[in-house]
Biotite code that builds the C-alpha atoms (Angstrom):
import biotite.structure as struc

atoms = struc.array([
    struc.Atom([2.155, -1.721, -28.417], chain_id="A", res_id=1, res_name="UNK", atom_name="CA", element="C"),
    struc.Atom([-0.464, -4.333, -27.343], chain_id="A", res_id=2, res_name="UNK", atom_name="CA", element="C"),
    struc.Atom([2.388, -7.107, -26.526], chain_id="A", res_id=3, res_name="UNK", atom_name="CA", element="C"),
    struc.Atom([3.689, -4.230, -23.990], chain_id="A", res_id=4, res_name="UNK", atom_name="CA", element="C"),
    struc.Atom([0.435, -3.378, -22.920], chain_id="A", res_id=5, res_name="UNK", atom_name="CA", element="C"),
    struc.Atom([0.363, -7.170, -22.223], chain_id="A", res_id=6, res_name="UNK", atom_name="CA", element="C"),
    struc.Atom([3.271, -7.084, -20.160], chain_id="A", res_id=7, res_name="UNK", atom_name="CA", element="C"),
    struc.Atom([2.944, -4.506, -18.304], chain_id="A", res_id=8, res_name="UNK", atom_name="CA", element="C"),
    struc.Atom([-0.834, -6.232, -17.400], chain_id="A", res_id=9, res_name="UNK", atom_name="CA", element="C"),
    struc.Atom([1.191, -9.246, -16.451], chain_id="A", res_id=10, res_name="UNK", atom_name="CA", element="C"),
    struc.Atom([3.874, -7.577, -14.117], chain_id="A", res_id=11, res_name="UNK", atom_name="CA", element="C"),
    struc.Atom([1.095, -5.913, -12.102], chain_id="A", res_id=12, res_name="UNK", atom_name="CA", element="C"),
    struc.Atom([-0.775, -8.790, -11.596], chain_id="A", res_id=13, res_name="UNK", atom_name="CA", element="C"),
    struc.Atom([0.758, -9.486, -8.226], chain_id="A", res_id=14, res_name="UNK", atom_name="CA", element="C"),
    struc.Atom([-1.131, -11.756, -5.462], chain_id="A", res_id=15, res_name="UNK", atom_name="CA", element="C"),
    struc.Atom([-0.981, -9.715, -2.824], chain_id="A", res_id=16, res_name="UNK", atom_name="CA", element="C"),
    struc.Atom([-3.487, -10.141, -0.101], chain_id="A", res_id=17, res_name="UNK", atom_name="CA", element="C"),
    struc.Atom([-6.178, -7.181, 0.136], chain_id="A", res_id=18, res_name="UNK", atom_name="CA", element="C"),
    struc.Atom([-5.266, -6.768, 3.454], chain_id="A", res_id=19, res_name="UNK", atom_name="CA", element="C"),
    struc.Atom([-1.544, -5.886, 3.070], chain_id="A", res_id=20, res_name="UNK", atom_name="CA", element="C"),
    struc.Atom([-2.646, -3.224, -0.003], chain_id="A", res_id=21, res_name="UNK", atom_name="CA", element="C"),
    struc.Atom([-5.340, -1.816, 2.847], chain_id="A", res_id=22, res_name="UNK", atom_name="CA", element="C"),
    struc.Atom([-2.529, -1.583, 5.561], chain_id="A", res_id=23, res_name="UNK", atom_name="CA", element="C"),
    struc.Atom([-0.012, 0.190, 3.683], chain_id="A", res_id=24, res_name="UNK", atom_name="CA", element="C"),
    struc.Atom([-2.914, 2.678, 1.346], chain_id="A", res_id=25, res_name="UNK", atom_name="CA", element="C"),
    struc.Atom([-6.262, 2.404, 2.591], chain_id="A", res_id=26, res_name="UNK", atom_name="CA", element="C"),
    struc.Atom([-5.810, 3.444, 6.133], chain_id="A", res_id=27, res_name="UNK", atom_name="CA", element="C"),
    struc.Atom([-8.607, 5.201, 7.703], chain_id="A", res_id=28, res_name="UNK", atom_name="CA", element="C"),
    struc.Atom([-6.628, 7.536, 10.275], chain_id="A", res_id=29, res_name="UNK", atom_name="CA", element="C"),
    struc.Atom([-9.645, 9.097, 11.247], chain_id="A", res_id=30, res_name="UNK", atom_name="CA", element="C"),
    struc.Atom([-9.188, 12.866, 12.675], chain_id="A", res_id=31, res_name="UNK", atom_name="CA", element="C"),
    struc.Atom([-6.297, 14.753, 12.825], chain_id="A", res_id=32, res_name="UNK", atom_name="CA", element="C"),
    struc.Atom([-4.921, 12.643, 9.736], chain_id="A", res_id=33, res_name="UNK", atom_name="CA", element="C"),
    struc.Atom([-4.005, 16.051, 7.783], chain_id="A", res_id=34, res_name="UNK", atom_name="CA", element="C"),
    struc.Atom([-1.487, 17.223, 10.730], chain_id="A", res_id=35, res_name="UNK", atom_name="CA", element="C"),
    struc.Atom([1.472, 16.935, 9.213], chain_id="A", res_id=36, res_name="UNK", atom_name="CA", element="C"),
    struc.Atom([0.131, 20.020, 7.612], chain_id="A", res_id=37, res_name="UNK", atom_name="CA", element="C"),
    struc.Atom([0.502, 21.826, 10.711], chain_id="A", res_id=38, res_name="UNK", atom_name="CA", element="C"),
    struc.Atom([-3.137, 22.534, 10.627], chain_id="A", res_id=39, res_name="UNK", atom_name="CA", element="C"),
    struc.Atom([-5.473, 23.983, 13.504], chain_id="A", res_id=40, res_name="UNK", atom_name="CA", element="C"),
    struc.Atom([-4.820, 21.614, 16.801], chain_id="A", res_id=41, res_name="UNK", atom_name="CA", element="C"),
    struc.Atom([-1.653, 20.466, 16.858], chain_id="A", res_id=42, res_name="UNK", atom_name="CA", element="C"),
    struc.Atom([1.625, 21.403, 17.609], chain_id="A", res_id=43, res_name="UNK", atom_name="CA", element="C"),
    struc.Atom([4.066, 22.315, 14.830], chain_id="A", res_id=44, res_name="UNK", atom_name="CA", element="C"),
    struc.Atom([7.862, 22.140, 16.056], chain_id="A", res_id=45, res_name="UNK", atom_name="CA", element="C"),
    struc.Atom([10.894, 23.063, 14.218], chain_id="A", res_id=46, res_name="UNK", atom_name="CA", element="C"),
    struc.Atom([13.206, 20.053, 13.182], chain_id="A", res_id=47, res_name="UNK", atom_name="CA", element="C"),
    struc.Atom([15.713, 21.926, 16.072], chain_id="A", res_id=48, res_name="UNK", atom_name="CA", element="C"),
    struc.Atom([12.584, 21.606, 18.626], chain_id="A", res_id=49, res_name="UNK", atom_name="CA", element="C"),
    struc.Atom([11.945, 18.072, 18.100], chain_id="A", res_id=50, res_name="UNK", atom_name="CA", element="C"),
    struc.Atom([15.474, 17.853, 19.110], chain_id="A", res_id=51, res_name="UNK", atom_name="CA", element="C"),
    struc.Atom([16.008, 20.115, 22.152], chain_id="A", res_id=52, res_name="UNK", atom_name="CA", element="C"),
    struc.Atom([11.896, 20.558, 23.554], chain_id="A", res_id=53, res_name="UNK", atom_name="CA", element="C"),
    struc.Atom([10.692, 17.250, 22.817], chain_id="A", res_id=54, res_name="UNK", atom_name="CA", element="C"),
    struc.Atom([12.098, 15.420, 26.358], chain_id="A", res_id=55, res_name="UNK", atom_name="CA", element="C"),
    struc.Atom([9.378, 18.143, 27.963], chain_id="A", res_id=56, res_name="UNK", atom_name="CA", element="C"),
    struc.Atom([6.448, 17.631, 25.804], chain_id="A", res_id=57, res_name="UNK", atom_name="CA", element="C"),
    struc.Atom([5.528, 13.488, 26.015], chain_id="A", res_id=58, res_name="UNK", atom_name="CA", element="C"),
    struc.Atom([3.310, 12.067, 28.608], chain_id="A", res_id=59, res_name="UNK", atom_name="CA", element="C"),
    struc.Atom([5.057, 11.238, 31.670], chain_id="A", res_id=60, res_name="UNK", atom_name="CA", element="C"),
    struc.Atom([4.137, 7.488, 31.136], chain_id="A", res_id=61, res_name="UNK", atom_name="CA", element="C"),
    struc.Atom([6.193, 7.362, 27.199], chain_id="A", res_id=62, res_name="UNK", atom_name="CA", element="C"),
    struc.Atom([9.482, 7.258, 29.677], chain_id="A", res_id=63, res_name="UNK", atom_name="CA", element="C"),
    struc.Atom([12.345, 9.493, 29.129], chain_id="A", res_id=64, res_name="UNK", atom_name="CA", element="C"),
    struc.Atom([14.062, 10.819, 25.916], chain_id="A", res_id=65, res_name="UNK", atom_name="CA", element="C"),
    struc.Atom([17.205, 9.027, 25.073], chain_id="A", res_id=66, res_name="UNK", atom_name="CA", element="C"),
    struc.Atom([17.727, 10.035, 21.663], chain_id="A", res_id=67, res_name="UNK", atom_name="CA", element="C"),
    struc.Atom([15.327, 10.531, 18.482], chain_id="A", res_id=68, res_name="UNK", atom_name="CA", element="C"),
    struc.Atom([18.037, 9.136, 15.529], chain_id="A", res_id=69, res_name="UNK", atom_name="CA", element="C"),
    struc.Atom([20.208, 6.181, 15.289], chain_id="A", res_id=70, res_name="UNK", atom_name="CA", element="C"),
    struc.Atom([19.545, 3.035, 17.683], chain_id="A", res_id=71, res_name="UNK", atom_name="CA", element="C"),
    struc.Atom([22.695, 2.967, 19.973], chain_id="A", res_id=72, res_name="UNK", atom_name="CA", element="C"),
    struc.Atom([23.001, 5.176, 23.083], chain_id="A", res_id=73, res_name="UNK", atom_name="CA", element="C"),
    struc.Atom([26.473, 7.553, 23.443], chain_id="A", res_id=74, res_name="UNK", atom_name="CA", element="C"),
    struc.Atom([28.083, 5.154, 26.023], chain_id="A", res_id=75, res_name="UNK", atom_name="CA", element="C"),
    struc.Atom([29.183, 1.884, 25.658], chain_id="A", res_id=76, res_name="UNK", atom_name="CA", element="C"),
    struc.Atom([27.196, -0.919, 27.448], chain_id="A", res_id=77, res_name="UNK", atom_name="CA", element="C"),
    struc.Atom([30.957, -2.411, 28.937], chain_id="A", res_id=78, res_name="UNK", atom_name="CA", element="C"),
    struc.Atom([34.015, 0.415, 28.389], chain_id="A", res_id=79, res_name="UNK", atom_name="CA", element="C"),
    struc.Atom([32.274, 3.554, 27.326], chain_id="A", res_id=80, res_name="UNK", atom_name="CA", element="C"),
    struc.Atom([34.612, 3.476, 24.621], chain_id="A", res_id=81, res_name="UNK", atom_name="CA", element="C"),
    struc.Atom([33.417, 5.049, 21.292], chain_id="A", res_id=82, res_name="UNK", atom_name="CA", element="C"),
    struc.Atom([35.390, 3.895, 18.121], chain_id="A", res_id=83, res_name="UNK", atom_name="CA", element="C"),
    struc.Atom([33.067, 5.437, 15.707], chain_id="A", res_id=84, res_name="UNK", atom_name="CA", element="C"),
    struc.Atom([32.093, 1.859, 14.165], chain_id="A", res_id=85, res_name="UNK", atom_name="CA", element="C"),
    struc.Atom([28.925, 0.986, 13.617], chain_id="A", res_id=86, res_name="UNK", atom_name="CA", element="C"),
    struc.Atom([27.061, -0.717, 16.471], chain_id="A", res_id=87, res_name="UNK", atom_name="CA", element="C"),
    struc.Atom([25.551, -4.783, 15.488], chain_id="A", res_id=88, res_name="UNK", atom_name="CA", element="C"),
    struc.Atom([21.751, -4.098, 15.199], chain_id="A", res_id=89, res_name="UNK", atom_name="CA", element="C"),
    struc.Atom([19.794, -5.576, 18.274], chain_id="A", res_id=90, res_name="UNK", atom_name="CA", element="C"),
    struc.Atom([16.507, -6.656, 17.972], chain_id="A", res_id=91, res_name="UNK", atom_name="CA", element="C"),
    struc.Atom([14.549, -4.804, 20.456], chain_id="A", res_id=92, res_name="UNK", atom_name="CA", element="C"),
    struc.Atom([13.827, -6.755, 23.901], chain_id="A", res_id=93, res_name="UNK", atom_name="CA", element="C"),
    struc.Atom([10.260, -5.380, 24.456], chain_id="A", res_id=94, res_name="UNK", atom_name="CA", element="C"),
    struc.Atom([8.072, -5.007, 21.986], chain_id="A", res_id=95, res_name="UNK", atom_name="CA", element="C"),
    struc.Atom([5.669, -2.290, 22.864], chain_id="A", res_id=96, res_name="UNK", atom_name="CA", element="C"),
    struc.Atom([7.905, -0.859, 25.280], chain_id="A", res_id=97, res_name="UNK", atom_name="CA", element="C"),
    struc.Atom([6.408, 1.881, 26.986], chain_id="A", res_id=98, res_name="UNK", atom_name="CA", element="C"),
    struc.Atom([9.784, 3.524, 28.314], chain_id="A", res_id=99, res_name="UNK", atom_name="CA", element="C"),
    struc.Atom([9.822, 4.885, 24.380], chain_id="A", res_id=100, res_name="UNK", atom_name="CA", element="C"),
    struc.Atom([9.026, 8.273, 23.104], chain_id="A", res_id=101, res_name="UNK", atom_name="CA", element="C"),
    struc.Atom([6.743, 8.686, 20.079], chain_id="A", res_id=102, res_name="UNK", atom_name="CA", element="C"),
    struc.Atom([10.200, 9.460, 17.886], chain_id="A", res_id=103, res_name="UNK", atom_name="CA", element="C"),
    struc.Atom([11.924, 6.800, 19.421], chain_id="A", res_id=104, res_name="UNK", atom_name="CA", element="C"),
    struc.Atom([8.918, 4.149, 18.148], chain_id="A", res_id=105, res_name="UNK", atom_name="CA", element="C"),
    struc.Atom([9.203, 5.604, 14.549], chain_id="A", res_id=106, res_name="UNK", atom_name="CA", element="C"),
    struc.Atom([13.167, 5.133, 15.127], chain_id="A", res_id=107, res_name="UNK", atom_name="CA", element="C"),
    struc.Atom([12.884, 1.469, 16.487], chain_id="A", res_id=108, res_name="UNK", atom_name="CA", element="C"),
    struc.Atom([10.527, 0.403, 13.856], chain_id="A", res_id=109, res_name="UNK", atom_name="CA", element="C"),
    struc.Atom([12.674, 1.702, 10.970], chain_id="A", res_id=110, res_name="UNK", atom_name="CA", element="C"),
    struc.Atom([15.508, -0.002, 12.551], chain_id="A", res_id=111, res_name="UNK", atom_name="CA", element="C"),
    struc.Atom([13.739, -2.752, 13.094], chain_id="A", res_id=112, res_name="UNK", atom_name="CA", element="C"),
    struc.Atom([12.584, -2.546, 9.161], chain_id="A", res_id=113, res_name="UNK", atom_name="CA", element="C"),
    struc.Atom([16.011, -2.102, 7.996], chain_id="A", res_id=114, res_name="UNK", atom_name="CA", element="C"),
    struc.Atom([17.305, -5.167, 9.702], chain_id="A", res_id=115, res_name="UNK", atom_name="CA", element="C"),
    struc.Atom([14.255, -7.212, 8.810], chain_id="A", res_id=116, res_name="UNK", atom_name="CA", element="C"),
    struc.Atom([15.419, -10.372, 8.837], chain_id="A", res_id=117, res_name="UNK", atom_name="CA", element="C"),
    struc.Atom([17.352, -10.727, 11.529], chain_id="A", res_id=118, res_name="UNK", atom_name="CA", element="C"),
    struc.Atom([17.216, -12.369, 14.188], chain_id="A", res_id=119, res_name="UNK", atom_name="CA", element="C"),
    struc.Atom([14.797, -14.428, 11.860], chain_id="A", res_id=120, res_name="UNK", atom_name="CA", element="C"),
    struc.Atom([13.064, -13.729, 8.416], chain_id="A", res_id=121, res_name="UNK", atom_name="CA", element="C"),
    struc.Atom([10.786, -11.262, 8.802], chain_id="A", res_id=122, res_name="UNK", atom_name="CA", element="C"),
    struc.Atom([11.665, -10.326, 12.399], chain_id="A", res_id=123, res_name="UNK", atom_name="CA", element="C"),
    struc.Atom([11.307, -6.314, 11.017], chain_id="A", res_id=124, res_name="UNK", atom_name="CA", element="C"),
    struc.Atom([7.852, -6.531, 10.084], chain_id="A", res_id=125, res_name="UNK", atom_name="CA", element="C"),
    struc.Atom([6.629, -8.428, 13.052], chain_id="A", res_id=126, res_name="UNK", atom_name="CA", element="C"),
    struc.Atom([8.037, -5.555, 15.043], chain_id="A", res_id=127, res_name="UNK", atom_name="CA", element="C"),
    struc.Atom([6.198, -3.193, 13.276], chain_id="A", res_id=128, res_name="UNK", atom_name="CA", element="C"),
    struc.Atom([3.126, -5.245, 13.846], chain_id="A", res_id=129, res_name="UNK", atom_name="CA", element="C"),
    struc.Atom([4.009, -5.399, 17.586], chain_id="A", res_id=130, res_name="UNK", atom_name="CA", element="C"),
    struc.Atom([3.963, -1.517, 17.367], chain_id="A", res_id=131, res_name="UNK", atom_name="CA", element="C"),
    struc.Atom([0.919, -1.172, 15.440], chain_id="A", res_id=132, res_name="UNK", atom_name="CA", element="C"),
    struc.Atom([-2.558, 0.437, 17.276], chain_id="A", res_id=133, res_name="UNK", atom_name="CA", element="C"),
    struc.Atom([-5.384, -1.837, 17.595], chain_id="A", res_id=134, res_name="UNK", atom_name="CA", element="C"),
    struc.Atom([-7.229, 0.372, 14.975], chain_id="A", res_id=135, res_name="UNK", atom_name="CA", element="C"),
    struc.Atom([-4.465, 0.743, 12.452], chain_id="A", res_id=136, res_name="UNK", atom_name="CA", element="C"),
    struc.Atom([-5.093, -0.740, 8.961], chain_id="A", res_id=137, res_name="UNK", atom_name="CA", element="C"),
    struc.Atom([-1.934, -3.234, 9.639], chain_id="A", res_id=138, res_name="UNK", atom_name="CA", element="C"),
    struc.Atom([-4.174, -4.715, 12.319], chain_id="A", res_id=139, res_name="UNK", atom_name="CA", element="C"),
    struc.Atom([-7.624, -5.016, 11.248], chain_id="A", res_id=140, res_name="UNK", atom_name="CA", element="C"),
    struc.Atom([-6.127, -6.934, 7.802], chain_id="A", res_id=141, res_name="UNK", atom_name="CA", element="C"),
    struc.Atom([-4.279, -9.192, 10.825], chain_id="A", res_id=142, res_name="UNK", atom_name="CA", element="C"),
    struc.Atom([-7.566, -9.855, 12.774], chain_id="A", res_id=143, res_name="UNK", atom_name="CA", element="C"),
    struc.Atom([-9.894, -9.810, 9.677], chain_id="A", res_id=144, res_name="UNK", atom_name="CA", element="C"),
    struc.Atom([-7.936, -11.518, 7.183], chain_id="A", res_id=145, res_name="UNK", atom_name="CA", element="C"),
    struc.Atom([-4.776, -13.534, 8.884], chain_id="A", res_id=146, res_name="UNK", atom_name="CA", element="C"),
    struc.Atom([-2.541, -11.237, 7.156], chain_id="A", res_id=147, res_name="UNK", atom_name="CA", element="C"),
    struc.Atom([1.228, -12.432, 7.749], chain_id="A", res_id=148, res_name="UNK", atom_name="CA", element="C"),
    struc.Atom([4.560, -10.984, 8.391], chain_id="A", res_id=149, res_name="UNK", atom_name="CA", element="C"),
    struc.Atom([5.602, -12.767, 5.451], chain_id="A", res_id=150, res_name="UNK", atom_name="CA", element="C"),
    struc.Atom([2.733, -11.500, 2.867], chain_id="A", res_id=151, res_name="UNK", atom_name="CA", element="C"),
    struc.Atom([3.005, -7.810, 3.967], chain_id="A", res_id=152, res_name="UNK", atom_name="CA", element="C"),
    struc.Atom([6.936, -7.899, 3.894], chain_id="A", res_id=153, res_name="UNK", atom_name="CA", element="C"),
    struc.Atom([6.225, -9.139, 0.059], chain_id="A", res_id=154, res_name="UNK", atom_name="CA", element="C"),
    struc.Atom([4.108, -6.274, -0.336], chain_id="A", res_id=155, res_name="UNK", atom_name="CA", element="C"),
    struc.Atom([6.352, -3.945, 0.769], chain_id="A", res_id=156, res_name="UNK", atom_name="CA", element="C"),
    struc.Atom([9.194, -5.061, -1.011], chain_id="A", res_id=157, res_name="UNK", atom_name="CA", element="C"),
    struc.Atom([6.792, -4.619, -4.475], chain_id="A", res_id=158, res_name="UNK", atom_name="CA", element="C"),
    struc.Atom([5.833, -1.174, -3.598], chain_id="A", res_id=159, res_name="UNK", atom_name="CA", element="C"),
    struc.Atom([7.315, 2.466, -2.890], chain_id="A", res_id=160, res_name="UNK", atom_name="CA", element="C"),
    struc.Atom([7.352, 1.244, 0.363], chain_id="A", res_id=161, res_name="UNK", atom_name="CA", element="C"),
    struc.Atom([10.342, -0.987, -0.046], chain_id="A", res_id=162, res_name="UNK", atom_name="CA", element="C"),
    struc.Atom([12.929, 2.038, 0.825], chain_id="A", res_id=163, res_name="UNK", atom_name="CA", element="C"),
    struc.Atom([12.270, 0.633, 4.369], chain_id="A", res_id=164, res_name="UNK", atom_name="CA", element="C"),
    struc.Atom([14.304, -2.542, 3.947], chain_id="A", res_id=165, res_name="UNK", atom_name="CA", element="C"),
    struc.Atom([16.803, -0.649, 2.203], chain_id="A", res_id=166, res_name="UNK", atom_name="CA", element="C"),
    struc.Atom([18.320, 2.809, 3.175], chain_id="A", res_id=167, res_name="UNK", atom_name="CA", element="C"),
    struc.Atom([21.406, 4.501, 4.861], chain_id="A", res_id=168, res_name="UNK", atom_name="CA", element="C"),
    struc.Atom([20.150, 6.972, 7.130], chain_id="A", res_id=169, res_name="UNK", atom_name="CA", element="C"),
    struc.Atom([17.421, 7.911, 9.052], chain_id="A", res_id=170, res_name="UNK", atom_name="CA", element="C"),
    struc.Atom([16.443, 11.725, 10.476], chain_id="A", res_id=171, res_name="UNK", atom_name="CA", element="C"),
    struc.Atom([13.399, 13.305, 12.066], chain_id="A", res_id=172, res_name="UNK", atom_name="CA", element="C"),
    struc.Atom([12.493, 15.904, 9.711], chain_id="A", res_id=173, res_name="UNK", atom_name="CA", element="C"),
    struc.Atom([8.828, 16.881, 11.972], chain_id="A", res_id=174, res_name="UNK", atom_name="CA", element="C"),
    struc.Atom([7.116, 15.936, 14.761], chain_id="A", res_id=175, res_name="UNK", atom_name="CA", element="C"),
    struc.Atom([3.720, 17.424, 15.516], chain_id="A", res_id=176, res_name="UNK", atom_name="CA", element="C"),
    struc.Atom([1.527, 16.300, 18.754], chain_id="A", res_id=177, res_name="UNK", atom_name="CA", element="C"),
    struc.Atom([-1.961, 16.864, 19.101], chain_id="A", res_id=178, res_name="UNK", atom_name="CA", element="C"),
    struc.Atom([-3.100, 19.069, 22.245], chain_id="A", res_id=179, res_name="UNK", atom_name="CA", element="C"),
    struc.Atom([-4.056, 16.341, 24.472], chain_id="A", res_id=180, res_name="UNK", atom_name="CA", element="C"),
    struc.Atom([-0.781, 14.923, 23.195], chain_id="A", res_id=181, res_name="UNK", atom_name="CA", element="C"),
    struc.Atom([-2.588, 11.318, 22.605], chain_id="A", res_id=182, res_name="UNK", atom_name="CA", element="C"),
    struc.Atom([-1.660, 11.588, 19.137], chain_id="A", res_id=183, res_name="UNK", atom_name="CA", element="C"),
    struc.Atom([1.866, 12.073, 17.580], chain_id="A", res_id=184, res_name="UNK", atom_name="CA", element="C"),
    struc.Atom([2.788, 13.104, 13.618], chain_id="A", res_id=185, res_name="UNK", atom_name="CA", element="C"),
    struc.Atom([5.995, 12.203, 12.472], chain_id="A", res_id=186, res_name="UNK", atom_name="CA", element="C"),
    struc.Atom([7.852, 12.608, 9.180], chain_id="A", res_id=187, res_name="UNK", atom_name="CA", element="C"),
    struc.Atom([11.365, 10.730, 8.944], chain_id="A", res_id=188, res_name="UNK", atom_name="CA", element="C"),
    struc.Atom([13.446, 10.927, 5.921], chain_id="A", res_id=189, res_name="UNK", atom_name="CA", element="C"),
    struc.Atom([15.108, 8.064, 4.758], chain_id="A", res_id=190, res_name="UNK", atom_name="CA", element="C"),
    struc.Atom([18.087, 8.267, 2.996], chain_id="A", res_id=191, res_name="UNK", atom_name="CA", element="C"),
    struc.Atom([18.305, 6.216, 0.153], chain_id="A", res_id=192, res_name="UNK", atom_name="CA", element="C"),
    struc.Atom([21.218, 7.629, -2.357], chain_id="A", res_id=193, res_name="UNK", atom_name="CA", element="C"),
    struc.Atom([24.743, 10.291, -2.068], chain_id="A", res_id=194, res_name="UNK", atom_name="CA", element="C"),
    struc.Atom([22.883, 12.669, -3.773], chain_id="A", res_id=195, res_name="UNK", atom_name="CA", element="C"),
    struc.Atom([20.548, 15.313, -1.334], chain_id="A", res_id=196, res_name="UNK", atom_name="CA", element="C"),
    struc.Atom([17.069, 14.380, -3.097], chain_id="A", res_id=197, res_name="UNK", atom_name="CA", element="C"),
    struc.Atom([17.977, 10.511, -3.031], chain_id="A", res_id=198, res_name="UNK", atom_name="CA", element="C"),
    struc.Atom([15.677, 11.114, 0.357], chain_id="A", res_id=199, res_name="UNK", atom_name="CA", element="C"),
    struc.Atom([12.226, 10.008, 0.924], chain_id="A", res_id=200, res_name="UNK", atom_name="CA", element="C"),
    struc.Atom([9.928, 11.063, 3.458], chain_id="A", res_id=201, res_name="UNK", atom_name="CA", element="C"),
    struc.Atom([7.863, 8.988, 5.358], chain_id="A", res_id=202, res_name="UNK", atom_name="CA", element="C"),
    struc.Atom([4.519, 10.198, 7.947], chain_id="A", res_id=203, res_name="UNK", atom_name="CA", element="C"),
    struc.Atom([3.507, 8.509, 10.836], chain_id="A", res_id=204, res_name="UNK", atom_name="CA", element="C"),
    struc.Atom([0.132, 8.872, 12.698], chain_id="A", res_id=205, res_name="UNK", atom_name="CA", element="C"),
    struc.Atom([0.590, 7.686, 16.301], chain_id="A", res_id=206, res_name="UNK", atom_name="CA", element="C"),
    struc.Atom([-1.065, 7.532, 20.082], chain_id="A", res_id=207, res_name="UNK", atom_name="CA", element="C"),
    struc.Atom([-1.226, 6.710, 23.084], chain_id="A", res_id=208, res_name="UNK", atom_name="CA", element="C"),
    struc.Atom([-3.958, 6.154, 25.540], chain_id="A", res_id=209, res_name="UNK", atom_name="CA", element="C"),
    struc.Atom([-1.520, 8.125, 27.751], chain_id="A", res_id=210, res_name="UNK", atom_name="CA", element="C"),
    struc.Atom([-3.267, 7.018, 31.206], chain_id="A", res_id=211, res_name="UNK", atom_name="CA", element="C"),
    struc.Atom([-0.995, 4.399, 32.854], chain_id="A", res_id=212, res_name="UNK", atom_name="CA", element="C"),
    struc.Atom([2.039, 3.774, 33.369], chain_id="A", res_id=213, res_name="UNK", atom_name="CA", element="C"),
    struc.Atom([2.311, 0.747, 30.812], chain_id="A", res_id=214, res_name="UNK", atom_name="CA", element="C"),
    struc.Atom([0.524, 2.544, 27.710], chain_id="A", res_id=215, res_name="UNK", atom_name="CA", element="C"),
    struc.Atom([3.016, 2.701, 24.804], chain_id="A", res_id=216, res_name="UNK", atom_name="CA", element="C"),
    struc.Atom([2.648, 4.984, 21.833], chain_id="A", res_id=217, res_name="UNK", atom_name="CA", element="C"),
    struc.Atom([1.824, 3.084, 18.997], chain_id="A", res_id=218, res_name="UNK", atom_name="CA", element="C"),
    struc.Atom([1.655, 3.134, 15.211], chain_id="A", res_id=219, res_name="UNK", atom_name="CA", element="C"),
    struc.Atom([-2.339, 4.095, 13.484], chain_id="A", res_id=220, res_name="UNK", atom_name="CA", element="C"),
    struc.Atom([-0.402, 4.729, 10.064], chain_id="A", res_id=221, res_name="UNK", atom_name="CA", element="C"),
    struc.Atom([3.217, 4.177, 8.116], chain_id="A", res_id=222, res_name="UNK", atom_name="CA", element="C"),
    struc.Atom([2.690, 6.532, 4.807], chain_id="A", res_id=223, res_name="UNK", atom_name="CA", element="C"),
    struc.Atom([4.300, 7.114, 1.950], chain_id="A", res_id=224, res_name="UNK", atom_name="CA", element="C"),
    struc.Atom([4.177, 9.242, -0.948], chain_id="A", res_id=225, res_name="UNK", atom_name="CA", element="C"),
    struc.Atom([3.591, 8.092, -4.354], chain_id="A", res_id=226, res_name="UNK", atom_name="CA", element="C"),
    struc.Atom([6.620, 8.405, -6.569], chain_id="A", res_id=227, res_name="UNK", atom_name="CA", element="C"),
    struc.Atom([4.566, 9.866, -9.197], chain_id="A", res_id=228, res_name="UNK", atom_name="CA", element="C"),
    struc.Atom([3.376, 12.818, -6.412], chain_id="A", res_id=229, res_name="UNK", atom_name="CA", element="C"),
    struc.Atom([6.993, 12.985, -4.795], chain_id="A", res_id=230, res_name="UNK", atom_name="CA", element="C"),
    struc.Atom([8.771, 13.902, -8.637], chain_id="A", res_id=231, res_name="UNK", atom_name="CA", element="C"),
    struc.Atom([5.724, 16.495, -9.203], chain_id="A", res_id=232, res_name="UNK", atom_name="CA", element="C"),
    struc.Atom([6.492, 18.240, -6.118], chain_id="A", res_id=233, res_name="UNK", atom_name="CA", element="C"),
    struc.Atom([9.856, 18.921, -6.808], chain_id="A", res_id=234, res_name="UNK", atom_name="CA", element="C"),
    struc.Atom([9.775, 20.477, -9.918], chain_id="A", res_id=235, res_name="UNK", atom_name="CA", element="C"),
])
């Protein structure tokens, strides 16, 4: 028993900066950060609303609604041809880019995620740190401690919070805006298996100064839940 008490000692002995741990767990999102609960103050929307109402509820300045899930747009860039394939993964061109939605952020950054290494390693996580708020965790262990694309990719890829470098599908499950809609509160589920709970959900906290014409909406929080919490839920 003590040799696998050993072990298991030794396997979690991982040098992972402080930073990346505080980015990912110890995020301070400050109010509003229980939302997704649909409590007093914000919005609640069916997963049909998000779908048909949300073009009419972001700030003129996010830009217009192209679509909340999947990266590619219905018509082809050259024929307008659709042969159900696949589309190559593009690396988005602005990065913020305030013509985007608050879904279409938590879209591009999972994309982004899920491609991370192209065009170059780590590509995915630099995107997401393009996209994070100046107050986010992600930042202050970037400004405070020189936290890298490449050490917070490695702590990704160690945690619960690898499912973003690896999964099939992605759909909006909840969005949620605050009533000066300056803050957004998203849950996307990740598929991650055939099976209908190989799913995991994950919340975002975002906002937007929402006063000119180049603010973007961007990312105070990526969360996931513990495993442990996610199996004791379902039962």
């Amino acid at each position: 028993d003590e040799e696998e008490d050993d072990d298991e000692d030794d396997e979690q002995e991982i040098n992972f900066p402080q930073g990346a741990i505080n980015a990912a767990l110890g995020f301070d999102a400050g109010p509003g950060a229980d939302s997704m609960a649909g409590q007093d103050g914000n919005i609640t929307m069916s997963n049909q609303q998000v779908y048909s109402e949300l073009k009419d509820r972001v700030l003129d300045t996010a830009g217009g609604f192209v679509e909340l899930v999947g990266g590619a747009r219905d018509e082809d860039d050259e024929d307008g041809a659709d042969d159900g394939q696949p589309k190559p993964y593009k690396p988005p061109a602005r990065v913020p880019d305030p013509e985007l939605t608050a879904g279409e952020v938590v879209t591009t950054v999972l994309d982004a995620l899920l491609h991370n290494d192209v065009p170059n390693p780590d590509a995915g996580v630099g995107i997401l740190f393009g996209y994070s708020s100046p107050g986010s965790a992600v930042m202050s262990s970037i400004r405070d401690e020189g936290m890298t694309a490449a050490e917070y990719s490695e702590f990704l890829s160690e945690t619960e919070y690898k499912v973003v470098f690896d999964h099939s599908e992605v759909a909006i499950d909840k969005g949620d805006y605050s009533f000066d809609r300056k803050k957004a509160f998203y849950t996307a589920r990740l598929q991650t298996g055939p099976g209908a709970l190989d799913v995991v959900s994950v919340n975002f906290i975002l906002s937007t100064q929402g006063n000119e014409e180049d603010d973007c909406w961007l990312i105070d929080s990526m969360l996931i839940r513990p495993e442990k919490m996610r199996r004791r839920r379902r039962r």
